[in-house]
C-alpha positions in Angstrom: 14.7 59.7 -9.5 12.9 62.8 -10.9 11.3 63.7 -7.9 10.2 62.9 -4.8 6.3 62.6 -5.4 6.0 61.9 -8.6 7.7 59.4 -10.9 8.2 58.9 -14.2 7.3 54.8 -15.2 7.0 53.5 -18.3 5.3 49.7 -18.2 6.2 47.2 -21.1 4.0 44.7 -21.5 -0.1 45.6 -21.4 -1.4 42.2 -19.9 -2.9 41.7 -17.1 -0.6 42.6 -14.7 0.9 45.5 -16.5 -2.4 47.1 -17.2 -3.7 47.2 -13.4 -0.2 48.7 -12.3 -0.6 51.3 -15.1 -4.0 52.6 -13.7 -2.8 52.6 -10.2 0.2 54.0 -10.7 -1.3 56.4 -13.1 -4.0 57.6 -10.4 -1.9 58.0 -7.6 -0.3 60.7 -9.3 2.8 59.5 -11.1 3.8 59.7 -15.1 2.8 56.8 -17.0 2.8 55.6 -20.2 2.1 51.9 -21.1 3.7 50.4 -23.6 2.2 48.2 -26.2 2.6 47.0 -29.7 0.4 48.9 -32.7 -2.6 46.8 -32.8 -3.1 46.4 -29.3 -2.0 50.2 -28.5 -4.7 51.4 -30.9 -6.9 49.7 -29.1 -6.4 50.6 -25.5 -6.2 54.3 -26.7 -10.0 54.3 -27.2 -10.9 52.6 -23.6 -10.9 53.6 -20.3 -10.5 50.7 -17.6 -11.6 50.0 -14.5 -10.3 47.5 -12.0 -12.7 45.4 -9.9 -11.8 43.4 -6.4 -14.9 40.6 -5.4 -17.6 43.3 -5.9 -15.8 46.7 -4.9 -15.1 48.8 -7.2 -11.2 50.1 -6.9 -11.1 51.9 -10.1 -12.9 53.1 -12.6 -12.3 54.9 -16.0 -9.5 55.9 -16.2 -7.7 56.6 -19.3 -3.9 55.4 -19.9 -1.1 56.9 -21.9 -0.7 54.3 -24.6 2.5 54.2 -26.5 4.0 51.6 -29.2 7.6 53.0 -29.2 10.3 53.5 -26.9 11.3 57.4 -26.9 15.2 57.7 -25.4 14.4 61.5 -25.3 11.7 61.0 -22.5 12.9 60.4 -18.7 12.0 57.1 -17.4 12.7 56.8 -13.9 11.7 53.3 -13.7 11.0 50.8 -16.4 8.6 47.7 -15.5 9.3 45.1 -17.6 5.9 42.5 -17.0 6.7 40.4 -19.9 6.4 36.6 -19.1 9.9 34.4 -18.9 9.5 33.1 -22.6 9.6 36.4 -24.2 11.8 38.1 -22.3 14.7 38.1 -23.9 13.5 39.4 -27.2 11.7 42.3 -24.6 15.3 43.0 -23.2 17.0 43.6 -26.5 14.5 45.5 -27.7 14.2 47.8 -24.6 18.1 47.5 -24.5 18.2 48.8 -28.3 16.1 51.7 -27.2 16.8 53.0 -24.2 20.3 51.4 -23.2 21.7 49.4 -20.3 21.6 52.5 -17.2 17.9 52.7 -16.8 16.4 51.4 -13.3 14.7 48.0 -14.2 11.5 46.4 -12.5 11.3 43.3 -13.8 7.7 40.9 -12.3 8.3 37.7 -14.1 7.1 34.6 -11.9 10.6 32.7 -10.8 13.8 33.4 -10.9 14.6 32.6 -14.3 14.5 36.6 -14.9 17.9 37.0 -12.6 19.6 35.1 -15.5 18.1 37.0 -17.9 17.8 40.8 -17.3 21.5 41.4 -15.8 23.2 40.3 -19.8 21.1 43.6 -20.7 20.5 46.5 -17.7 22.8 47.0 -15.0 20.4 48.3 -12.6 17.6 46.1 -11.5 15.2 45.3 -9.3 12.5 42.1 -8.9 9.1 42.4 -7.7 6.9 39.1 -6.4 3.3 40.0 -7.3 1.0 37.8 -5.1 -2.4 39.2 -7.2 -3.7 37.8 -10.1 -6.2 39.7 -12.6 -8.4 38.8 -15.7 -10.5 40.7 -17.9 -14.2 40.4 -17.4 -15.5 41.9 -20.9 -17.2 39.8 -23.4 -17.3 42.7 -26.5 -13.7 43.8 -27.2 -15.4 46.6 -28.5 -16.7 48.4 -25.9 -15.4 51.6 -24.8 -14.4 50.2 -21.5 -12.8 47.3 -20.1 -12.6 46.0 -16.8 -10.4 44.1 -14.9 -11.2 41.6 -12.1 -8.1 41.5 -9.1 -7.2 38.5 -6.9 -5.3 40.3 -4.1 -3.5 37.2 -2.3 -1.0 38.7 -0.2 2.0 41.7 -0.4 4.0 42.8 -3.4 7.6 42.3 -2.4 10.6 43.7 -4.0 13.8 43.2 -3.7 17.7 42.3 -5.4 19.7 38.7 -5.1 22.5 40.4 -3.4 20.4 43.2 -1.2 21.9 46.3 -3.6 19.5 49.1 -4.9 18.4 49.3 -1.5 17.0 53.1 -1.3 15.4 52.5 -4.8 13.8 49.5 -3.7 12.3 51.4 -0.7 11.7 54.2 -2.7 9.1 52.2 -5.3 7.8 49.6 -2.2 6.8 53.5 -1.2 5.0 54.1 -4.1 3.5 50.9 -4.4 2.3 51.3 -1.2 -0.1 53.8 -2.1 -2.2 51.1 -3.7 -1.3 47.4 -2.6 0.6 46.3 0.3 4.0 46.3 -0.8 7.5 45.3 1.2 10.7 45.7 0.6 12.8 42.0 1.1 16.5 41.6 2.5 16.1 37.9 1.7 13.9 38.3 -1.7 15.7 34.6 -3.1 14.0 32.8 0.0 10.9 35.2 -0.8 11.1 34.3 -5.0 11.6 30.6 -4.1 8.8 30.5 -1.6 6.5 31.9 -4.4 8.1 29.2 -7.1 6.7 26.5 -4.8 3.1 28.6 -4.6 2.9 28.8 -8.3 3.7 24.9 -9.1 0.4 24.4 -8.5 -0.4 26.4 -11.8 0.4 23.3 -14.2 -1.7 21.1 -11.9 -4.9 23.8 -12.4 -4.1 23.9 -16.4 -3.9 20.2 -17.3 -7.0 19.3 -15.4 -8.9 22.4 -17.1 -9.3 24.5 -14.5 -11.9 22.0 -13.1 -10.1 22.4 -9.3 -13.8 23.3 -7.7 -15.4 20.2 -8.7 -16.1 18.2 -5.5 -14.8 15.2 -7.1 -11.5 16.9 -7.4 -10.5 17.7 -3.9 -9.4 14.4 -2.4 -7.1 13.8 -5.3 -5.7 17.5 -5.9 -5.0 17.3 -1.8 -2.5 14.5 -2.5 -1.7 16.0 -5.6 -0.8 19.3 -3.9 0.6 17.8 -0.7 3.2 15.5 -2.3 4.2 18.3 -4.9 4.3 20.4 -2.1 6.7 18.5 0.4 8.8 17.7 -2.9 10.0 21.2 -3.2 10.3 22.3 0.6 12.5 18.6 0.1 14.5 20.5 -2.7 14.7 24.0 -1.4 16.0 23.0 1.9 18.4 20.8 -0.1 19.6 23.8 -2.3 20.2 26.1 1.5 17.6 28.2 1.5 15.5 29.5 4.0 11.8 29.4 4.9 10.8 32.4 3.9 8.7 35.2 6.2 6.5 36.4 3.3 5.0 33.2 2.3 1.5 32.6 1.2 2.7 29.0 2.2 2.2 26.9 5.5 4.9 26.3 7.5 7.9 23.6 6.1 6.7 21.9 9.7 3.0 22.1 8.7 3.8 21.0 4.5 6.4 18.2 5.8 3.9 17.0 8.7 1.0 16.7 6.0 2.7 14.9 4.0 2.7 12.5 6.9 -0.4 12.0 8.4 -4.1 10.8 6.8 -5.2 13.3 4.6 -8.8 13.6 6.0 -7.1 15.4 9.0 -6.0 18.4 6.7 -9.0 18.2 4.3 -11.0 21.2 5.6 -8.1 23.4 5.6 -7.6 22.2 1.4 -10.8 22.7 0.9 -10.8 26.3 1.9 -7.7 27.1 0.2 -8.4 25.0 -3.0 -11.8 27.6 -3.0 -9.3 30.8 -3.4 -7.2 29.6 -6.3 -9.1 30.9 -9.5 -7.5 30.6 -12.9 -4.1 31.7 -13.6 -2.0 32.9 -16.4 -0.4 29.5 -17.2 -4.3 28.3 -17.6 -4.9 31.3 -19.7 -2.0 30.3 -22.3 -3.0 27.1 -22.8 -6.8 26.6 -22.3 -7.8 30.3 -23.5 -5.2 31.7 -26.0 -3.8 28.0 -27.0 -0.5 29.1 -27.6 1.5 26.2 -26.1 3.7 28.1 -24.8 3.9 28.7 -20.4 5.7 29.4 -17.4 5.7 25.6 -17.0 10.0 25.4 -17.9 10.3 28.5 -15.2 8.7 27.4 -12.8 8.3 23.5 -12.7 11.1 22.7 -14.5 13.6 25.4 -12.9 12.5 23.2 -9.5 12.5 19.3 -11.2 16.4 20.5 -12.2 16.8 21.9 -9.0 16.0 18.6 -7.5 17.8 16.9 -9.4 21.4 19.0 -8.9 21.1 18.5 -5.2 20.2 14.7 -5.9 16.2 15.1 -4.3 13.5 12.0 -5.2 11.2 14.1 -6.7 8.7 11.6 -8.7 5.6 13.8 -8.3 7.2 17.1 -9.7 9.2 15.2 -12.5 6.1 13.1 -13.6 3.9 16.4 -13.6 6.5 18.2 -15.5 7.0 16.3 -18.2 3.1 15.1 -18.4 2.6 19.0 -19.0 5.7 19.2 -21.4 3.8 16.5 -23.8 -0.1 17.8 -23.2 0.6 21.7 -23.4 2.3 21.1 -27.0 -0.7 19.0 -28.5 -3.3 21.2 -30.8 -5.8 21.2 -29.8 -5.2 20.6 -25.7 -7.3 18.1 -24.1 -7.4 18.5 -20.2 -7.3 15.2 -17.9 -9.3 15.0 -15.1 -8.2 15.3 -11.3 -8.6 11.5 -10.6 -6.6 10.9 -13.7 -3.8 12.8 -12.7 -3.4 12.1 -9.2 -3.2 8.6 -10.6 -0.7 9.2 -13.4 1.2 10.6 -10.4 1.0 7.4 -8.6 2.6 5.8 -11.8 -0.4 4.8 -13.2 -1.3 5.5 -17.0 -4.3 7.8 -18.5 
């Protein structure tokens, strides 16, 4: 690393998460620059950005280094790669192409498709669980500023399958830690597995439209949840790993003994998590951008094949999965309701 109080990041990818991470790196002192492609670099060249959590104000105008090249001539100390699963490979070779294999690799992909990915290109990398989610809140592109809104949910934790990179992962949880709670992981797969589980219920949020706060949604999205839930604590302990000690989860006990008992015994607690989940990235590929395109093969298929490998009954997550596979692909997509899919689930039919 350059030196000790300042670093030298360069962040690929200017979504959501990219963005944020660029301005708080970028006031708390370090060297940033932000990379993204023409069009969109153009366009963050001419705003500042601010970043908003609830109605506190964390940040506000500050202006980012925008580039839309890779420069092998500049030092890059670490290189955050916040790309989503489905393009990462094309990111990889072109990063690869640029800069070459030595160069210390963040990567903050959702899943743990990324450790399959990254390693055929850089040999030196690290993975990051980001438990925040962000959105912009600006109606006219063309305003001089943008703002984004944060979610903060819980700790950023970093940390390497096999526990190596260990004073470079302490090094940037330092860092990090000057703006977000951020913990280094000796058991980051039972950490990155734990947050797979959290983020199936991203495909159940997307095909009913991101209608989750309706009241007529929550006794059906409890069972929904609960079932899919139980499912993969089922398939993880199945697979041998562990319950993990950063979890925005319950307990395996608490998730297996739900699954269990009347649901109306549990409800209040649903009710005032189901309140906290806003709209995620999955829900912004399909019902915003329409791209059909998502996490969903990362995240609820890595688990459905999971479950199946180690030979798991997994009907909720399998029916869910490939519900998602057929809706996501249709132009333009037509979200179900929550009683509809808690009832597909059930082996009904729409």
């Amino acid at each position: 690393m350059s030196t000790q109080n300042k670093f030298n990041f360069v962040i690929y990818g200017a979504g959501a998460i990219g963005t944020t991470l660029a301005v708080w790196l970028t006031n708390n002192g370090n060297n940033v620059s932000l990379f993204a492609r023409p069009e969109r670099a153009l366009e963050l060249e001419q705003k500042s950005i601010g970043i908003i959590d609830g109605n506190e104000i964390i940040s506000k105008n500050t202006k980012l280094k925008i580039v839309d090249m890779l420069d092998p001539r500049e030092p890059i100390d670490c290189l955050i790669v916040t790309v989503k699963n489905f393009h990462l490979e094309q990111a990889c070779q072109d990063i690869a192409q640029s800069i070459g294999r030595e160069t210390l690799i963040l990567g903050l992909q959702n899943g743990v498709v990324n450790q399959q990915i990254l390693p055929r290109y850089f040999d030196n990398i690290i993975y990051a669980i980001i438990n925040y989610n962000a959105w912009s809140t600006d109606v006219d592109r063309n305003l001089p500023r943008t703002h984004w809104q944060v979610n903060i949910n819980g700790p950023v934790i970093l940390g390497t399958p096999d526990n190596q990179l260990q004073t470079k992962t302490q090094q940037l949880a330092d860092i990090f830690s000057d703006f977000i709670d951020c913990q280094s992981s000796n058991e980051f797969q039972d950490d990155a597995h734990a947050k797979l589980v959290a983020n199936l219920g991203n495909a159940v949020t997307t095909i009913i439209g991101n209608s989750h706060h309706h009241s007529s949604s929550l006794a059906p999205l409890q069972r929904v949840f609960t079932q899919l839930t139980y499912e993969a604590v089922k398939t993880l302990k199945a697979a041998g790993f562990s319950e993990s000690q950063t979890s925005l989860l319950p307990s395996w006990t608490l998730i297996s003994l739900s699954a269990r008992i009347p649901s109306i015994l549990t409800r209040p607690i649903f009710r005032r998590k189901l309140a906290l989940i806003g709209s995620t990235s999955m829900a912004s590929d399909i019902l915003v951008k329409g791209e059909g395109i998502s996490e969903l093969e990362s995240i609820n298929g890595y688990l459905v094949n999971l479950a199946e490998k180690h030979q798991v009954k997994a009907p909720y997550s399998k029916r869910l999965y490939q519900l998602c596979q057929e809706r996501f692909s249709q132009k333009p997509f037509r979200p179900i309701t929550a009683q509809q899919l808690a009832g597909y689930l059930d082996g009904k039919s729409i």
